[in-house]
C-alpha positions in Angstrom: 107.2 139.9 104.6 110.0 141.2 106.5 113.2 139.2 106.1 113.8 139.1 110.1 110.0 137.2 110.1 110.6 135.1 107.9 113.6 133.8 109.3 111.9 133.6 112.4 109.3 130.9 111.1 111.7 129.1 109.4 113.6 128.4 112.4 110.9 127.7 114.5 110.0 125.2 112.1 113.3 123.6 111.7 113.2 123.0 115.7 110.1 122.0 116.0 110.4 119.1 113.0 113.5 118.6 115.0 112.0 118.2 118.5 109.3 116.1 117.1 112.1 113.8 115.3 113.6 113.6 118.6 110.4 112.5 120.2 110.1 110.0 117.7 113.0 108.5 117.5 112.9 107.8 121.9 109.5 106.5 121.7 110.6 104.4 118.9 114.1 103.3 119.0 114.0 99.9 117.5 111.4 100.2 114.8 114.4 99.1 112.4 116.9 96.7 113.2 118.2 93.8 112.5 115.2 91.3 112.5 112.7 93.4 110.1 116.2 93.4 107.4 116.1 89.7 108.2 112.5 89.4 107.8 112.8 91.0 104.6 115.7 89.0 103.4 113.0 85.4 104.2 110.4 87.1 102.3 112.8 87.6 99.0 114.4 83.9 99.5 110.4 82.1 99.3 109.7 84.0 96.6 112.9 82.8 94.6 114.1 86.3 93.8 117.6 87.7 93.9 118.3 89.3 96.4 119.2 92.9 96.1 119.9 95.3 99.1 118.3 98.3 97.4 115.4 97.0 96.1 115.0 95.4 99.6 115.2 98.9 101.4 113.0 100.6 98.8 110.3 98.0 99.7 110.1 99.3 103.4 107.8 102.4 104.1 109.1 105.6 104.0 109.0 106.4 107.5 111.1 103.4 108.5 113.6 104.2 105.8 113.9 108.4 106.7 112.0 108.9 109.4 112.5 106.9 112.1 116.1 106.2 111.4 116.8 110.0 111.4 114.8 110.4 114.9 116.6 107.4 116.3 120.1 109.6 115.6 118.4 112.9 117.1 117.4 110.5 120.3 121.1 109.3 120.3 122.3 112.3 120.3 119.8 114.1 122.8 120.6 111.5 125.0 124.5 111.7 124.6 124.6 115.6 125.5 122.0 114.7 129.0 123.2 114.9 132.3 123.2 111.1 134.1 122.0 112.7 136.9 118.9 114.7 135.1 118.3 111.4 133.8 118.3 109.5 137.0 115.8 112.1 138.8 113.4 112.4 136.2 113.2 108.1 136.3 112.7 108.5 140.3 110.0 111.2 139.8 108.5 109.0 136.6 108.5 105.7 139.5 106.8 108.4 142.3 104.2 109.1 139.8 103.5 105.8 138.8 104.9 106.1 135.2 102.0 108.1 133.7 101.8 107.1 130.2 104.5 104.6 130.4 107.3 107.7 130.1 110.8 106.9 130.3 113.3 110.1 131.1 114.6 110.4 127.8 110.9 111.0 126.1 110.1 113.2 129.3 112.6 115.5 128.6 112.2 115.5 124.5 108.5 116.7 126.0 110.1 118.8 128.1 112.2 120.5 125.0 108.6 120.1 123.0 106.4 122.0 124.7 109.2 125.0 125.2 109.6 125.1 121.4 105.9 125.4 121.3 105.1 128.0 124.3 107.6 130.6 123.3 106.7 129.7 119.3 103.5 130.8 120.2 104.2 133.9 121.8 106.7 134.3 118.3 103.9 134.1 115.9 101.0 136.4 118.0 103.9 138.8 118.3 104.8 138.6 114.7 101.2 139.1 113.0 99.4 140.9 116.6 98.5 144.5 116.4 100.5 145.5 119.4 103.1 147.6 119.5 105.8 145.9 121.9 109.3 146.8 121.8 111.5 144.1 120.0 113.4 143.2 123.5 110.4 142.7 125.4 109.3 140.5 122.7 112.1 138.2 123.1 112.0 138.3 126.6 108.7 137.1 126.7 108.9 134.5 124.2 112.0 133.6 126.1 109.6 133.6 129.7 107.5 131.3 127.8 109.9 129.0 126.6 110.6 128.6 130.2 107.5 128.5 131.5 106.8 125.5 128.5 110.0 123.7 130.0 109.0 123.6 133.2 104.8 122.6 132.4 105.7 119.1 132.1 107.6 118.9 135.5 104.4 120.7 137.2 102.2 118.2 135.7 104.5 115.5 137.0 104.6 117.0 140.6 100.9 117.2 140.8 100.8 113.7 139.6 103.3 112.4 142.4 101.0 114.6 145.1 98.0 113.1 143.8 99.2 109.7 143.9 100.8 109.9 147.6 97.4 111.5 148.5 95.9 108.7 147.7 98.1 106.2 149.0 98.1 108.2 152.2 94.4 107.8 152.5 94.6 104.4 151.4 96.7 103.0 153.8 94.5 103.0 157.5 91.5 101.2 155.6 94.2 98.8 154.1 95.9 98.1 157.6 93.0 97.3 158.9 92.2 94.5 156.4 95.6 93.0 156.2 95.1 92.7 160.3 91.7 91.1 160.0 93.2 89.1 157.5 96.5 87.8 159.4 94.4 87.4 162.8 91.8 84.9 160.8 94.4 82.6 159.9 96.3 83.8 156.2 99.8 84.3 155.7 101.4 88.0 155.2 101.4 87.4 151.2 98.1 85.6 151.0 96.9 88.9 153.2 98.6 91.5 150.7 96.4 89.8 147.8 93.6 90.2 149.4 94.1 93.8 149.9 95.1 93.8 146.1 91.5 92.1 145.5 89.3 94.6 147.4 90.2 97.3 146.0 91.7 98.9 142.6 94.0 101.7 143.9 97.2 103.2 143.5 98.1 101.0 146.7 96.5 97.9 145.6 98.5 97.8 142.9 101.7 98.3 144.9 100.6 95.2 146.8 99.9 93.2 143.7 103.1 94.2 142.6 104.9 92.9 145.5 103.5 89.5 145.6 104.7 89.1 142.0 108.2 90.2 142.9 108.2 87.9 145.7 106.5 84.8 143.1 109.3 85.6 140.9 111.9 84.8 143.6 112.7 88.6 145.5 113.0 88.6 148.9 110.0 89.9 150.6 112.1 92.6 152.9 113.6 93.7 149.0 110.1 94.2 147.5 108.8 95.5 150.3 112.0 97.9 150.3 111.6 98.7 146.8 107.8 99.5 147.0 108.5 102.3 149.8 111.0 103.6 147.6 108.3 103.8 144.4 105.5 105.3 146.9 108.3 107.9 148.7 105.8 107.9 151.9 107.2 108.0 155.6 104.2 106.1 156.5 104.8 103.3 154.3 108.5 103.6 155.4 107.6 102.9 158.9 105.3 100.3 158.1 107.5 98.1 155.8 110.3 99.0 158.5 107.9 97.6 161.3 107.1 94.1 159.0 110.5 93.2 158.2 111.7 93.9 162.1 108.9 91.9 163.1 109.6 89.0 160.3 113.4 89.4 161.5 112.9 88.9 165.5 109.7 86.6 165.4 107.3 89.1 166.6 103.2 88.4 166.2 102.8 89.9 162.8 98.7 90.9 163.5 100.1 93.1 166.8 102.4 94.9 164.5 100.1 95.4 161.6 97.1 96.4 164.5 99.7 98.8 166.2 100.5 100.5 162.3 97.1 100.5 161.4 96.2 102.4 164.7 99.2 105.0 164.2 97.7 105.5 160.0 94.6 106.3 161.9 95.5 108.6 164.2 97.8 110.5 161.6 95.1 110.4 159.0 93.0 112.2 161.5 95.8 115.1 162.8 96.3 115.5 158.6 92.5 116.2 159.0 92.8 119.1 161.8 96.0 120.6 160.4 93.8 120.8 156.9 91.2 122.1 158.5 92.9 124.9 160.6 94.7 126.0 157.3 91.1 126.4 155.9 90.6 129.8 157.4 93.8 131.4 156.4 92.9 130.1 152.4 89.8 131.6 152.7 90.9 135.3 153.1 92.2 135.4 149.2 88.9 134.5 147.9 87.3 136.8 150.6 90.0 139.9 149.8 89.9 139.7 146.1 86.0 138.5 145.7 83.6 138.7 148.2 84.6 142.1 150.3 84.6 144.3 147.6 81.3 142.8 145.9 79.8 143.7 149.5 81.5 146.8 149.4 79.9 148.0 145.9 76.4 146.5 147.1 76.4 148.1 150.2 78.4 151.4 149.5 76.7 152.4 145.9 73.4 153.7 147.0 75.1 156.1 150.2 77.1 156.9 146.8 74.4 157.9 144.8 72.7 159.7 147.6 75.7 161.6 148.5 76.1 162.8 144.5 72.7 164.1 144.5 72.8 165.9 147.9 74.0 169.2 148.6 77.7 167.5 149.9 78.3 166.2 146.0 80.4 169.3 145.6 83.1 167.8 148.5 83.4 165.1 145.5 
C-alpha cells in the first residue's frame, strides 16, 4: 500500500480514538473520583487485608483505570481551548430545543468534532480504495467540504429541533389560553390553573407549565419562572403573554380579562400564520412543478408529435 495511504488511515484513526475519548470523558467526567478509591479502601479494611494502593487500582476495571481517566483529560483539555461564548450559545440553543438527549455544550461540540472526523473520513477512505480518478487537490477539498458539512450536521439537527419545538408551542398556546381562562373564571388560582393545563395535555408546553409550578413550590418568584420559561421557549407570543400576567399581578388587574384578551390575540395570530402559510403555498409549488411535473407532461404530450415528425417527410429538418 502506498506510504501516503497508509498514513492517512492511521491518522484518521488516531483522531477518531481521540474524538471518541473526548466524548467519553464529557459524558463521563466523574466515573473516578474520590468516593469509588474510598469505597475500595472499606471493601480492603472488612476483609482484614493490607492495604496496598496498587493492588487496590489493579482491582478496578480497565476502562476506569485507562479509559475514562485518559478521556476525562481530553474533555479537560477540549474544554480549556473552547470559546465561553461558543459555550454559552450552544447551552441557550440546547435550553430552545428542550435539551434533546440531555446534551450539555461541551458533549454537543465533542459531537460536533465527531461527526466531522467521520464525514470527511469517509470521503478519505471511498477516495483512497474508489476507482475514480480525482485529482489529489480536489480530493482534499472534498474531504475538507465534508468535514464541514459533518461539523455543521449536528447544529442543523439542533435548529430543526428548536423550529419544531416552537412550532409546537406556537400551536399550543390558543387552546391552552383558553383553558387557563375557563379555569381562572370558575374559581382556581393562576398556579392551580397552570396545573391543570400541565394535566390535559402532554406537550412541549405542558411541560413548561409543570415546570413553573415547581419552580414556584421550590420558593421562585412566579414573575422569575415565568421570566425564565419565555427565555427557554424564545417565543414573542409567550413574551407578551408572561409580560401581560405579571403587569396584571403587579397593578391588580382581573387576571381572566387578561388571559381572555391573550387567548383572543393567540387566536387571531394563529389564524394570520395560517393565511401567510397558505399564500406561500403557491410560490413552493413551482419547484416541484418546474423540475417534476412540466417536463413529465412535456415528454407525454410532446413524444408522439416527435415520433410522427421523424417518420414524416420533415424528419430530414431534424
Amino acid at each position: 500500500m502506498n506510504p501516503t495511504i497508509l498514513l492517512g488511515i492511521v491518522a484518521i484513526l488516531i483522531v477518531g480514538i481521540a474524538g471518541i475519548l473526548v466524548f467519553i470523558g464529557l459524558r463521563n467526567p466523574r466515573s473516578y473520583d474520590e468516593r469509588e478509591l474510598q469505597a475500595r479502601l472499606d471493601d480492603f479494611n472488612q476483609r482484614g487485608e493490607a492495604i496496598d494502593l496498587e493492588k487496590i487500582e489493579l482491582s478496578l476495571p480497565f476502562t476506569e483505570r485507562v479509559v475514562y481517566p485518559v478521556a476525562r483529560k481530553l474533555g479537560e483539555v477540549a474544554i480549556r481551548f473552547t470559546p465561553q461564548n461558543a459555550l454559552q450559545g450552544i447551552a441557550k440553543k440546547l435550553e430552545l430545543a428542550g435539551n434533546p438527549a440531555r446534551l450539555d455544550p461541551t458533549m454537543f461540540l465533542s459531537l460536533q468534532f465527531i461527526a466531522a472526523l467521520l464525514f470527511a473520513g469517509v470521503l478519505v477512505l471511498a477516495f483512497m480504495f474508489g476507482t475514480a480518478k480525482i485529482p489529489l487537490g480536489q480530493r482534499m477539498l472534498l474531504s475538507l467540504g465534508g468535514g464541514v458539512l459533518g461539523f455543521l450536521f449536528p447544529q442543523l439537527w439542533l435548529t430543526s429541533k428548536i423550529n419544531r419545538r416552537q412550532k409546537e408551542v406556537r400551536k399550543a398556546l390558543p387552546d391552552a389560553l383558553d383553558l387557563l381562562t375557563i379555569c381562572v373564571e370558575a374559581g382556581l388560582g393562576f398556579d392551580a390553573a397552570m396545573a391543570k393545563v400541565s394535566e390535559k395535555w402532554e406537550s412541549e408546553l405542558s411541560l413548561s407549565f409543570s415546570r413553573v409550578i415547581q419552580e414556584i413550590q421550590l420558593g421562585k418568584i412566579r414573575r422569575e419562572a415565568m421570566r425564565d420559561m419565555a427565555d427557554r421557549l424564545g417565543l414573542p407570543e409567550m413574551t407578551s403573554f408572561v409580560a401581560a400576567v405579571i403587569q396584571s399581578e403587579q397593578l391588580g388587574v382581573s387576571m381572566a380579562k387578561v388571559l381572555r384578551i391573550q387567548s383572543d390575540q393567540m387566536r387571531i395570530r394563529r389564524r394570520q400564520r395560517a393565511e401567510e402559510e397558505a399564500h406561500k403555498a403557491p410560490i413552493k409549488m413551482l419547484v416541484p412543478m418546474a423540475l417534476l411535473i412540466f417536463p413529465s407532461l412535456m415528454i407525454t404530450l410532446m413524444t408522439p408529435a416527435a415520433l410522427r415528425l421523424l417518420n414524416s417527410a420533415l424528419s430530414g429538418m431534424f
